[in-house]
N, C-alpha and C positions, 0 to 999 in steps of 0.2 A: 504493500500500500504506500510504504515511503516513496519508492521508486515512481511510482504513478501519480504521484505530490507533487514531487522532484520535477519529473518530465511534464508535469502540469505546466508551472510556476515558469520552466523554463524556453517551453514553446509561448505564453500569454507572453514575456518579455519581449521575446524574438518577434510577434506579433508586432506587438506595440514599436518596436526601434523600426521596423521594416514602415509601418502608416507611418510614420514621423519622416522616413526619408524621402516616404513615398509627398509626402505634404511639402517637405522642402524641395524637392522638386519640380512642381508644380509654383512654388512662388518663385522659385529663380528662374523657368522659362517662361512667368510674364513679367517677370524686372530684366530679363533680356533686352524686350524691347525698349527704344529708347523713348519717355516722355521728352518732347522735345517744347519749352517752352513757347517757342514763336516759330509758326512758319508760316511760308505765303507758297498756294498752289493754282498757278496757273495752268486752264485746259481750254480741251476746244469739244464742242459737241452737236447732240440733234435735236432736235424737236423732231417727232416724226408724225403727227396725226395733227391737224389734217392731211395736209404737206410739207416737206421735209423744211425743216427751218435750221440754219446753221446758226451755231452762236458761241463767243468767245465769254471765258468767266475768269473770273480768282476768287479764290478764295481766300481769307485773313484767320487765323486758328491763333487765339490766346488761351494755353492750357493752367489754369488756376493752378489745379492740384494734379494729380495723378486720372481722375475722372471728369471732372467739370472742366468746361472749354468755354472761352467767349469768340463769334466768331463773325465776322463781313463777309458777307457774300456781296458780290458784283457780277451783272451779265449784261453781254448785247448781242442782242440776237437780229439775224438778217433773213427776215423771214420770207416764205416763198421763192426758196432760196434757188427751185430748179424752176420756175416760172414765171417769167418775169414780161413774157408776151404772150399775148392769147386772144383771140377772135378781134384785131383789131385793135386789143388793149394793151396798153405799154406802162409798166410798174414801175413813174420814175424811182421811189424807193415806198422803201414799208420793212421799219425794224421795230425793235419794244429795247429799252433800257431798264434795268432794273435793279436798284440797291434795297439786301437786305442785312438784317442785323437777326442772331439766336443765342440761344444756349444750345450747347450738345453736353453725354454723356460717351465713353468712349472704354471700350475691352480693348484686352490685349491679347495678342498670342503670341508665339515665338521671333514671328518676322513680321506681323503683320498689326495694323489694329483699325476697328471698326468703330466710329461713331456717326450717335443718332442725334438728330438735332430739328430743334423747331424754330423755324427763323421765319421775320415778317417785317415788310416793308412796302416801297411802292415801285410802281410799274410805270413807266412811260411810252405812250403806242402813237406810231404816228406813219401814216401812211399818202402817199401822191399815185394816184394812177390819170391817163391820159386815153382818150380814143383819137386812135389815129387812121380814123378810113376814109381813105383819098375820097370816096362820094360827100365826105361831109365836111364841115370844119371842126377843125379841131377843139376839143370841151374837156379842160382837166379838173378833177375832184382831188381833197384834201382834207384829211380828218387827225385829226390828235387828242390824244382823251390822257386821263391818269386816273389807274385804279388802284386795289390797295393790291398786296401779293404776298400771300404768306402760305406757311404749307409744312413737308416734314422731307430735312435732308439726311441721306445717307451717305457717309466717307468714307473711304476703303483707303489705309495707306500701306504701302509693301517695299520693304527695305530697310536696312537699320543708319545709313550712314545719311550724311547732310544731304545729300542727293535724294529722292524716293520718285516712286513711282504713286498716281493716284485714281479712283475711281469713283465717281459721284451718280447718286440720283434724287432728284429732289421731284417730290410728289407734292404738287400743290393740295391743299384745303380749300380754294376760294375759286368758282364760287359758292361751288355744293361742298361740304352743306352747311357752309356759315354764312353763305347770301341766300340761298335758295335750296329747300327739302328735294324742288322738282329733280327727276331722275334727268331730264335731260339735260339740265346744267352741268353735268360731266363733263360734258364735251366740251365744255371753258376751261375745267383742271384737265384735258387731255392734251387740249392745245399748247398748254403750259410745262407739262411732265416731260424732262429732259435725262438725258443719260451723258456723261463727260468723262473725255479720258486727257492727262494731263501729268503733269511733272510736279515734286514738290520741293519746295526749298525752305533748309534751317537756319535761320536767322539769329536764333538765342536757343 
């Protein structure tokens, strides 16, 4: 019965040291990754719904602590990017600018880290189109509006040195369903839902 006390007491230790390394290892492959207090991530992306809209961003990442992030988002996007003549009509231009401000919170993993973030700000939309059909004369339209733009971004950063690599999607909220219940208002945050691929750089 000693012997079976013995090899009790002595396998429960082995137990316990083996979880305790097995837990240090798991905090030192997310202290791998580096918190990097400041960086700024420029990228280029799509809109794709309705039609494909191209548009350049950066992003500004202030990391508090270890989890909490303060961040600016900026974008301009140049929309109707592969259509810009059509039945007579000629797109002098038509883009959207847009500065936003969030919080994110942000995981680690060995190489890589992921935050989630709610950012909201405004939007500026402004557009010239032109009919130009030799039977008539010519009659151009012009419209600019500002709306607000907030929503929920996701940041993919991959690599440990001042260089990284980045990937973003930011899913708008507005207008459904913090303007309108209606189902069809979707298709305002579709027009808006981009995906970005992009470079990062450590500042501090």
């Amino acid at each position: 019965m000693k012997i079976i006390k013995y090899l009790s007491i002595t396998l429960l230790l082995f137990s316990m040291s083996e979880l305790s390394a097995q837990t240090d290892t798991i905090e030192t492959t997310n202290n791998d990754y580096p918190v990097r207090r400041l960086t700024i991530e420029p990228a280029i992306g799509i809109n794709l719904w309705p039609m494909p809209d191209m548009l350049i961003s950066n992003l500004i990442q202030w990391n508090i602590n270890m989890r909490i992030s303060l961040l600016s988002f900026s974008s301009i996007s140049y929309n109707n990017a592969f259509l810009r003549e059509f039945n007579y009509i000629k797109t002098n231009y038509n883009y959207s600018i847009s500065q936003k401000i969030g919080i994110g919170y942000s995981l680690y993993t060995e190489n890589t880290s992921h935050m989630f973030s709610i950012i909201a700000g405004i939007k500026y939309d402004a557009f010239k189109e032109t009919l130009e059909n030799p039977e008539f004369e010519n009659v151009s339209a012009s419209v600019s509006s500002v709306s607000p733009d907030f929503g929920l971004l996701y940041n993919l950063k991959v690599g440990k040195g001042n260089l990284f690599y980045n990937f973003r999607m930011y899913i708008p909220i507005y207008p459904y369903p913090t303007k309108s219940l209606d189902i069809y208002a979707v298709q305002g945050n579709l027009s808006n839902l981009s995906l970005e691929f992009g470079l990062g750089f450590c500042l501090d």
